[in-house]
VMD Tcl script that draws the C-alpha trace (Angstrom):
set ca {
  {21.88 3.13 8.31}
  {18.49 1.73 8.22}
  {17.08 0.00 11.33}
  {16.87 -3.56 11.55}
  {13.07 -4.25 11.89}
  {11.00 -1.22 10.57}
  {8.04 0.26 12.93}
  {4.74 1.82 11.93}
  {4.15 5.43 12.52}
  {1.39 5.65 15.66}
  {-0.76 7.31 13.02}
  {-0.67 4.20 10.39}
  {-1.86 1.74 13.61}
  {-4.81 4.13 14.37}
  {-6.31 4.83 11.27}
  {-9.20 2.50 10.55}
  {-10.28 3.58 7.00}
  {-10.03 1.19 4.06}
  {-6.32 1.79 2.28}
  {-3.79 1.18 -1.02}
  {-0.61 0.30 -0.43}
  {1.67 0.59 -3.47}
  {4.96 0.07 -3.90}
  {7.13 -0.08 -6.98}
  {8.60 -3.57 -7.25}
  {12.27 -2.29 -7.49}
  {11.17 0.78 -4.73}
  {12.94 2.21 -1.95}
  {10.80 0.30 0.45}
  {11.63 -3.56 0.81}
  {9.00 -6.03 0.40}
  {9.08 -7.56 3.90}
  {8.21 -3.93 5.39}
  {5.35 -3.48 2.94}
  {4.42 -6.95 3.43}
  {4.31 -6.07 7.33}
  {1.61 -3.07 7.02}
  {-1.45 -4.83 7.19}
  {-0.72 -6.79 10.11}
  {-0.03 -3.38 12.01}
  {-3.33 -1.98 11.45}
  {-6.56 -2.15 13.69}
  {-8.73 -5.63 13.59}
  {-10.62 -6.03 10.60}
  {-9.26 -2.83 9.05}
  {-8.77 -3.52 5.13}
  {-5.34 -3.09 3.88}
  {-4.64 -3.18 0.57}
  {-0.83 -4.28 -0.92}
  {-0.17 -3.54 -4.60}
  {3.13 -3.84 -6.03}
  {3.66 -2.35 -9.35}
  {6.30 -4.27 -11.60}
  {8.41 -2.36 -14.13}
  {8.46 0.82 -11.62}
  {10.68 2.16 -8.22}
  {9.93 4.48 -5.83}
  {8.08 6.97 -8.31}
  {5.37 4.91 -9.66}
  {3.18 7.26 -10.81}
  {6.06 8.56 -13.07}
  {7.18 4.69 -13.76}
  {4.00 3.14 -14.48}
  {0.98 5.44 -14.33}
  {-1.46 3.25 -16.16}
  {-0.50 0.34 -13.94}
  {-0.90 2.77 -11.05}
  {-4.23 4.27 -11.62}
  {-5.57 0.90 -12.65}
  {-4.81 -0.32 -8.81}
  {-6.32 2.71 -7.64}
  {-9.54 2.74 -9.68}
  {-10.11 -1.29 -8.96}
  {-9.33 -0.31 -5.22}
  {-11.79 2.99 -4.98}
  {-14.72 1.26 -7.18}
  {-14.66 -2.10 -4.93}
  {-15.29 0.63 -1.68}
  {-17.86 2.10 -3.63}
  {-19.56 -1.30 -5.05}
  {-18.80 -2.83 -1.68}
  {-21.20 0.53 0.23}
  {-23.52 0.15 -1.80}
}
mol new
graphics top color blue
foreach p $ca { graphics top sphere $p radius 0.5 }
foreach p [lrange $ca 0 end-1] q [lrange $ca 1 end] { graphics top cylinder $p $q radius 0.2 }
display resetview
C-alpha cells in the first residue's frame, strides 16, 4: 500500500545542483508527486520536470529520442547558461 502523501528522501532536499526530472506520462510515479519535487528542494535550486508522453516507467526504452532530447536541451541550457 502506498502512503498517502509521498516524502522526499533527505538526500533529494539537500542537493543543490541543477536537475531533470523525467517521468513517463503513464509511469509508476503519479503526477502530483513529481509535480511536488521542486518545491522540496533548497531556495533557488533549479528543478527541472519533464514528462515524456507515449512512455511508462522505462522511458529510455519507451521513448529514447524524446528522452535524450530533454536531456540534451536540459545539459546545453547549464552549459549556455555558465558561460
Amino acid at each position: 500500500m502506498r502512503d498517502a502523501e509521498w516524502r522526499p528522501a533527505p538526500e533529494w532536499t539537500a542537493t543543490t545542483c541543477p536537475t531533470l526530472v523525467v517521468r513517463g506520462a503513464q509511469g509508476t510515479m503519479p503526477a502530483a508527486d513529481a509535480a511536488r519535487m521542486p518545491s522540496c528542494r533548497a531556495p533557488g535550486t533549479r528543478t527541472d520536470l519533464a514528462v515524456i508522453e507515449d512512455a511508462g516507467h522505462d522511458v529510455h526504452l519507451d521513448q529514447p529520442q524524446r528522452l535524450y532530447a530533454v536531456m540534451a536541451g536540459f545539459l546545453n541550457s547549464l552549459v549556455c547558461s555558465a558561460s
